[in-house]
C-alpha positions in Angstrom: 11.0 -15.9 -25.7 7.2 -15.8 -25.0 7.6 -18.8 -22.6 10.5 -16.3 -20.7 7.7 -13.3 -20.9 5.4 -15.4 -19.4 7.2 -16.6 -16.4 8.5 -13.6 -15.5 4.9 -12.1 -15.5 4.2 -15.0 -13.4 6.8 -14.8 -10.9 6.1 -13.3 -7.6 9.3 -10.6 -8.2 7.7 -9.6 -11.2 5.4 -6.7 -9.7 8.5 -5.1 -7.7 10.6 -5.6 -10.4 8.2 -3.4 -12.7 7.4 -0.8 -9.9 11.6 -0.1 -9.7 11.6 0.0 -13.3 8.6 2.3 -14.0 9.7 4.5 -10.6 13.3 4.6 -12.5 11.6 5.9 -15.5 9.8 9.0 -13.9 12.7 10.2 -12.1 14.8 10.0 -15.3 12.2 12.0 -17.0 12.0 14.4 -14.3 15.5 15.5 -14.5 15.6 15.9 -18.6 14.0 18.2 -20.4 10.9 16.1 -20.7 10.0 16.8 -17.5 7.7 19.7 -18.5 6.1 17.4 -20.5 5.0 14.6 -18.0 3.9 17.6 -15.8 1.6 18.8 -18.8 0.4 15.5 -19.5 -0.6 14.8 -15.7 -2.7 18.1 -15.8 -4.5 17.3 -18.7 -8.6 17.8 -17.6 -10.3 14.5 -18.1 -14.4 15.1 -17.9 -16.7 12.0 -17.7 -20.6 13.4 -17.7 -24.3 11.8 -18.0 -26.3 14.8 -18.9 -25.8 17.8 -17.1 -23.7 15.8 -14.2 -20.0 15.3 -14.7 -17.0 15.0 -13.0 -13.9 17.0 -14.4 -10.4 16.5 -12.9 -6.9 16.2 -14.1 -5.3 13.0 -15.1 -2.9 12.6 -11.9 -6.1 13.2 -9.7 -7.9 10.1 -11.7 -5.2 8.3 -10.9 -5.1 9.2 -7.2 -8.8 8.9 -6.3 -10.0 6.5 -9.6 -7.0 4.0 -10.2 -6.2 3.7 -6.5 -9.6 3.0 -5.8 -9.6 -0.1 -7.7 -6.5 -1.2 -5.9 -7.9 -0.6 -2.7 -10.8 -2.8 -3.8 -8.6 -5.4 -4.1 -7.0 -5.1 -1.1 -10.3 -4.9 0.7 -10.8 -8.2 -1.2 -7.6 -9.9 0.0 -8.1 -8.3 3.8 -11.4 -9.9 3.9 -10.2 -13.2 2.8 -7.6 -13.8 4.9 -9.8 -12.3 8.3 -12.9 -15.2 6.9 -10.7 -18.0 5.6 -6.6 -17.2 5.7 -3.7 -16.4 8.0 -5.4 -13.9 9.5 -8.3 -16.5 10.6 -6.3 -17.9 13.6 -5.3 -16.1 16.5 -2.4 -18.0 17.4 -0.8 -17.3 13.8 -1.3 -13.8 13.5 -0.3 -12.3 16.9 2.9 -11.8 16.1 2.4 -10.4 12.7 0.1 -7.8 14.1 2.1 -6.9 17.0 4.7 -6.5 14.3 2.5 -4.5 12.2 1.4 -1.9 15.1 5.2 -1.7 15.9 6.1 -1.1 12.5 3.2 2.3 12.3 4.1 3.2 15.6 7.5 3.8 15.7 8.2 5.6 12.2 5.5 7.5 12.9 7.0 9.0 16.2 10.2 9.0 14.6 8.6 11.7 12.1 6.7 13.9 14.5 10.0 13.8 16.7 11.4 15.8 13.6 8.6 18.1 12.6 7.2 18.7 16.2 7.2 22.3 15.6 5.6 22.5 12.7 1.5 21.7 12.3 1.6 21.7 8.5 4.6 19.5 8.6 3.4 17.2 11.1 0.4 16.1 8.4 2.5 13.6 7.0 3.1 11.8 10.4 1.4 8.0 8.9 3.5 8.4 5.8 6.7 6.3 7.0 3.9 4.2 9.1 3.4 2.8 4.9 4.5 -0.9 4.2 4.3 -1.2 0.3 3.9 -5.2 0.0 4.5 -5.4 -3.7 8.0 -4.1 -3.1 8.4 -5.9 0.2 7.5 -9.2 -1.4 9.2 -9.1 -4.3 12.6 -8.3 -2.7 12.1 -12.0 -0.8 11.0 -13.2 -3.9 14.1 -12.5 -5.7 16.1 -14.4 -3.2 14.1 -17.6 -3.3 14.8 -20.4 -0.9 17.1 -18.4 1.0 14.1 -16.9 2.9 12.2 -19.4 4.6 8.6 -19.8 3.7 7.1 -18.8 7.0 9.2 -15.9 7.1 7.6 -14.9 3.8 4.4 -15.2 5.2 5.1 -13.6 8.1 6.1 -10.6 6.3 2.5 -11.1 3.8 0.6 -11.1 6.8 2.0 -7.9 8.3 1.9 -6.0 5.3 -1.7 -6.8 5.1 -2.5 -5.7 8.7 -0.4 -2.3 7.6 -2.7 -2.1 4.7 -5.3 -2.4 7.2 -3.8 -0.1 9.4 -3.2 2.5 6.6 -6.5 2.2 5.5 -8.1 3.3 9.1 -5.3 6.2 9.3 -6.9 7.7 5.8 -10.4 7.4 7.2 -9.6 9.0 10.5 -7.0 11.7 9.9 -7.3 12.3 5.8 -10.3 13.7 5.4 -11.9 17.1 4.0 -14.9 19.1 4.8 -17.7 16.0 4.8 -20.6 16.8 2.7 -23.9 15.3 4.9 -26.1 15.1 1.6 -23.1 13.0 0.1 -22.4 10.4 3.3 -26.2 10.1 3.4 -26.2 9.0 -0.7 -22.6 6.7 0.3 -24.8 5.1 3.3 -27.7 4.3 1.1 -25.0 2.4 -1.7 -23.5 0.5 1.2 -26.9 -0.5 2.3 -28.1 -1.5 -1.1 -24.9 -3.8 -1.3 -25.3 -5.4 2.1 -29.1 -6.2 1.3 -28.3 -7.6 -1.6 -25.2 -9.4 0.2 -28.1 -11.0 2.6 -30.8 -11.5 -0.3 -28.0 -14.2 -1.6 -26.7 -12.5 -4.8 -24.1 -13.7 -5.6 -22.8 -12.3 -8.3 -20.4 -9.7 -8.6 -21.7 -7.1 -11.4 -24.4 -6.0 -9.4 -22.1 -4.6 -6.4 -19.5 -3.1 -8.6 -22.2 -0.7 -10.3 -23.7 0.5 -7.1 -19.6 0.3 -6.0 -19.2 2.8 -8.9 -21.9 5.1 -7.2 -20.5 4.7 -3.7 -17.0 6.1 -5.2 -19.1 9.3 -6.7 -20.7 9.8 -3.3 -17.6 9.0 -1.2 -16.1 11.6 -3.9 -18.4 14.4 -3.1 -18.5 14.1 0.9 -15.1 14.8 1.3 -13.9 11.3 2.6 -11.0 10.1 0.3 -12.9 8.5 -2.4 -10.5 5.1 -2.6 -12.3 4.2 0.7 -15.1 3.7 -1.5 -13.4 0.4 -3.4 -12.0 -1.1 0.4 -16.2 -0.7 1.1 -17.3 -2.3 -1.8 -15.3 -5.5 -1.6 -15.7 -5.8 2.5 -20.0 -5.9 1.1 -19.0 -8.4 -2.0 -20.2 -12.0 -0.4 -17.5 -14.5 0.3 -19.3 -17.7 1.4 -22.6 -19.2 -0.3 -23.8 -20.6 -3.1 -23.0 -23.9 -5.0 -19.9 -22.7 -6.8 -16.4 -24.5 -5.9 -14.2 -22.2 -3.5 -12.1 -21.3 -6.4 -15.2 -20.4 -8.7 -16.8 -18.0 -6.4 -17.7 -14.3 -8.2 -15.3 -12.9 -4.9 -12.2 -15.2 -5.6 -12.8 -14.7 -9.8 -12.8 -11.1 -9.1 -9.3 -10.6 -6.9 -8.1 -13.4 -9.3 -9.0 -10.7 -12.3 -7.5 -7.7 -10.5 -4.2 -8.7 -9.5 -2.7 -8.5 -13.1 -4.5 -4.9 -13.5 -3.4 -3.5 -10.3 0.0 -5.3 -10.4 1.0 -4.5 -13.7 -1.2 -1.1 -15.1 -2.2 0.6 -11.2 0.6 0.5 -9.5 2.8 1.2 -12.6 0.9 4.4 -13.5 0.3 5.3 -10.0 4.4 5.2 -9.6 5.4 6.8 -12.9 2.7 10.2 -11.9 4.2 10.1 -8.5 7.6 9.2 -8.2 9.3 11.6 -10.4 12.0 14.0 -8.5 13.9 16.4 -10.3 17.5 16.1 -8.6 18.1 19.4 -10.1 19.8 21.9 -7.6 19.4 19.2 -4.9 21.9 20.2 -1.8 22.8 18.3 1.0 20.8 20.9 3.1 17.8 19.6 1.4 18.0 16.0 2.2 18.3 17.1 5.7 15.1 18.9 5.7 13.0 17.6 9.0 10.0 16.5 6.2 12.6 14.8 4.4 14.8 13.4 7.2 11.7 12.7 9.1 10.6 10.5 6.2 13.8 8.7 5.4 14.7 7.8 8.7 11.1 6.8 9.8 10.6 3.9 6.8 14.9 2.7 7.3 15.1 3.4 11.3 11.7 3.3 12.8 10.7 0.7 10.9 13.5 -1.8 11.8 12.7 -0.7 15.1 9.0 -1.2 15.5 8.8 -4.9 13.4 11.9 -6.6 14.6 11.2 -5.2 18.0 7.8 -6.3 18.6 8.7 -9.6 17.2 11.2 -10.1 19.7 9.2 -9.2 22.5 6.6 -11.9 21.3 9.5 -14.6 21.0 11.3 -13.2 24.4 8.1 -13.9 26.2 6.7 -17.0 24.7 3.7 -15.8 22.9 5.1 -17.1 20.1 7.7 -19.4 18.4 10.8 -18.1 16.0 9.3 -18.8 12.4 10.1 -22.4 10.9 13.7 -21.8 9.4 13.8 -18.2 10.8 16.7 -16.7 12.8 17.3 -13.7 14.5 19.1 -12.6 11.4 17.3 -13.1 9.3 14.4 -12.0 10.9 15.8 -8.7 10.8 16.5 -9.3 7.0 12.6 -9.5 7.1 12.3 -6.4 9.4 14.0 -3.9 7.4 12.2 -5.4 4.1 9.3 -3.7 5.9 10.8 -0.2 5.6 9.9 -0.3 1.9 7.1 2.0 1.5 7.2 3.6 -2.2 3.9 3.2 -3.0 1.5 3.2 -0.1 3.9 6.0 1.6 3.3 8.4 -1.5 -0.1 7.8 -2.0 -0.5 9.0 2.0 2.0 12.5 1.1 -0.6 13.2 -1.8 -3.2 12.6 1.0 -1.3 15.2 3.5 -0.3 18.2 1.7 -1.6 19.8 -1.0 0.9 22.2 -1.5 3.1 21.4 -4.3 6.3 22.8 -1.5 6.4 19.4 -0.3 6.4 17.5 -3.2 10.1 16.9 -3.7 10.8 16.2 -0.1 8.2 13.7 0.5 9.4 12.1 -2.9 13.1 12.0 -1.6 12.1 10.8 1.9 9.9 7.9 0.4 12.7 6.9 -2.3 15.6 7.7 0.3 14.2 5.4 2.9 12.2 2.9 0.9 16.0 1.9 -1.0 18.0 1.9 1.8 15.9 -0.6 3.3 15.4 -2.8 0.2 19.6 -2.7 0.2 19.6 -3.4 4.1 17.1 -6.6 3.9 18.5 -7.4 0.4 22.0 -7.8 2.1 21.2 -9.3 5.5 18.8 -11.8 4.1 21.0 -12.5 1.0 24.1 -13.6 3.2 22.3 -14.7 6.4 23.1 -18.3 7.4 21.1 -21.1 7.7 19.1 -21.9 11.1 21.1 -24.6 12.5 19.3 -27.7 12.9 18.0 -28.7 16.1 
């Protein structure tokens, strides 16, 4: 049994598998009579203070701007990686992907504002079907093993990682509040403490956690979305140097020791405080809302569209080869794999509205389009012949 446990855990499914679960269980909650209970529970007022300074917020709001902070630390981690050392290192092996990627925020994202063009409050939630959650994504290929070929698994890696990228330029841009100047000015004094420290040859990690643990209390204050803080923080952390192995480096032991956490604890709570939707009273003129609609079809339409499109303009024109083992099926297997946002795409709708009116159709968009497209790639990948040998 604790052999089973502990290959599951290990298994690259294993993270999507406990995102549906957890996701499953908020939205069963939501529709019992528990549901006043979670809500309670997610409003409880958690204060941290040192002396007469303190920060008091409710739980869901640690989770949003605390929790997600670490997970964008780790993908700051695994974006800088990849750019210095990985698949994003060549040229030649990440054109497609990125042309993919761009494709992939573009389209869903005009898909949306073509539905909610009359509407300026409505039209805040524009990047939210741009969202590629890559937990999700991955761990639908992972579940059909050697039926997806592995350079169409890392095709779809390197894309989501270019999204997360993308997503996390969209936040700083076009999520932001009223910018404190006394708290930017503190932030730009932690990020310059971390790079000097970076070119002083330190090498260990402790030191730029702390100051990243001051960042995310200035980043906080000046009215930038505080997560920003932990992408910051790990782009500072020092990749190269020192005398340590490539796999004993304070950078690589540090994403090493996240993973589980975020995989398994983040993302989990993160899901179960956002994805609840009460089904109660839902009518079909609901679902048909343009927030809703716009959603929904931007993650299962547009996002077919915009991936599978701009890879075949990049095959079509010779600026780059079919994947090893790919097909044009199953290529768009991959493609509408893509349109799984769940996670990233809900953490952007907390980002766009603050009134709690569009809570329930930003949750049915995400979950609407984000299954449909899971089914889609599920299905076309699952039954997708073979590339035929040449």
């Amino acid at each position: 049994m604790h052999r089973a446990v502990s290959r599951f855990f290990q298994s690259d499914a294993a993270p999507g598998i406990v995102l549906i679960a957890v996701a499953g269980l908020a939205i069963l909650l939501a529709n019992t009579p528990l549901e006043s209970a979670v809500d309670a529970f997610l409003a409880t007022k958690l204060t941290l203070s040192f002396g007469d300074v303190g920060l008091s917020k409710a739980l869901l709001l640690w989770i949003n701007d605390g929790l997600m902070a670490v997970f964008f630390l780790l993908v700051g981690l695994e974006i800088k990686r990849e750019v210095l050392e990985g698949a994003l290192s060549e040229p030649s092996q990440v054109a497609m992907p990125v042309a993919a990627a761009v494709g992939g925020m573009a389209v869903p994202a005009a898909f949306y504002a073509a539905l909610n063009w009359g509407d300026a409050t409505a039209l805040r939630g524009w990047a939210i079907p741009a969202a590629t959650d890559i937990a999700f994504s991955i761990g639908v290929l992972a579940i059909l093993g050697r039926r997806v070929p592995l350079a169409l698994k890392l095709f779809l890696v390197t894309l989501a990682i270019v999204d997360d990228l993308g997503a996390i330029v969209v936040i700083a841009a076009f999520y932001t509040a009223d910018l404190s100047l006394l708290a930017l000015t503190l932030a730009g004094i932690c990020v310059a403490a971390m790079v000097a420290l970076n070119l002083a040859g330190v090498r260990r990690a402790g030191p730029y956690l702390l100051i990243g643990v001051a960042l995310w209390v200035c980043v906080l204050k000046s009215g930038v979305h505080a997560t920003l803080a932990g992408v910051v923080t790990a782009f500072c952390l020092p990749l190269r140097g020192g005398s340590e192995a490539p796999d004993d480096r304070a950078f690589i032991r540090l994403e090493h020791a996240l993973q589980p956490w975020v995989a398994f604890f983040i993302m989990p709570v993160f899901a179960f405080a956002n994805a609840g939707v009460s089904f109660a009273g839902l009518t079909v003129a609901q679902l048909s809302e343009p927030v809703t609609l716009g959603i929904a079809t931007g993650l299962f339409v547009g996002k077919q569209i915009g991936v599978f499109g701009a890879a075949a303009l990049f095959i079509g024109l010779r600026l780059a080869a079919m994947p090893t083992g790919g097909t044009w099926l199953r290529l768009y297997g991959v493609s509408a794999c893509a349109g799984i946002g769940f996670t990233m795409s809900l953490f952007i709708g907390t980002l766009a509205w603050e009134d709690p009116a569009f809570a329930a159709p930003l949750r049915l968009g995400v979950l609407a389009g984000s299954v449909l497209s899971a089914l889609l790639g599920y299905a076309v990948l699952r039954w997708a012949p073979e590339a035929k040998s040449a």
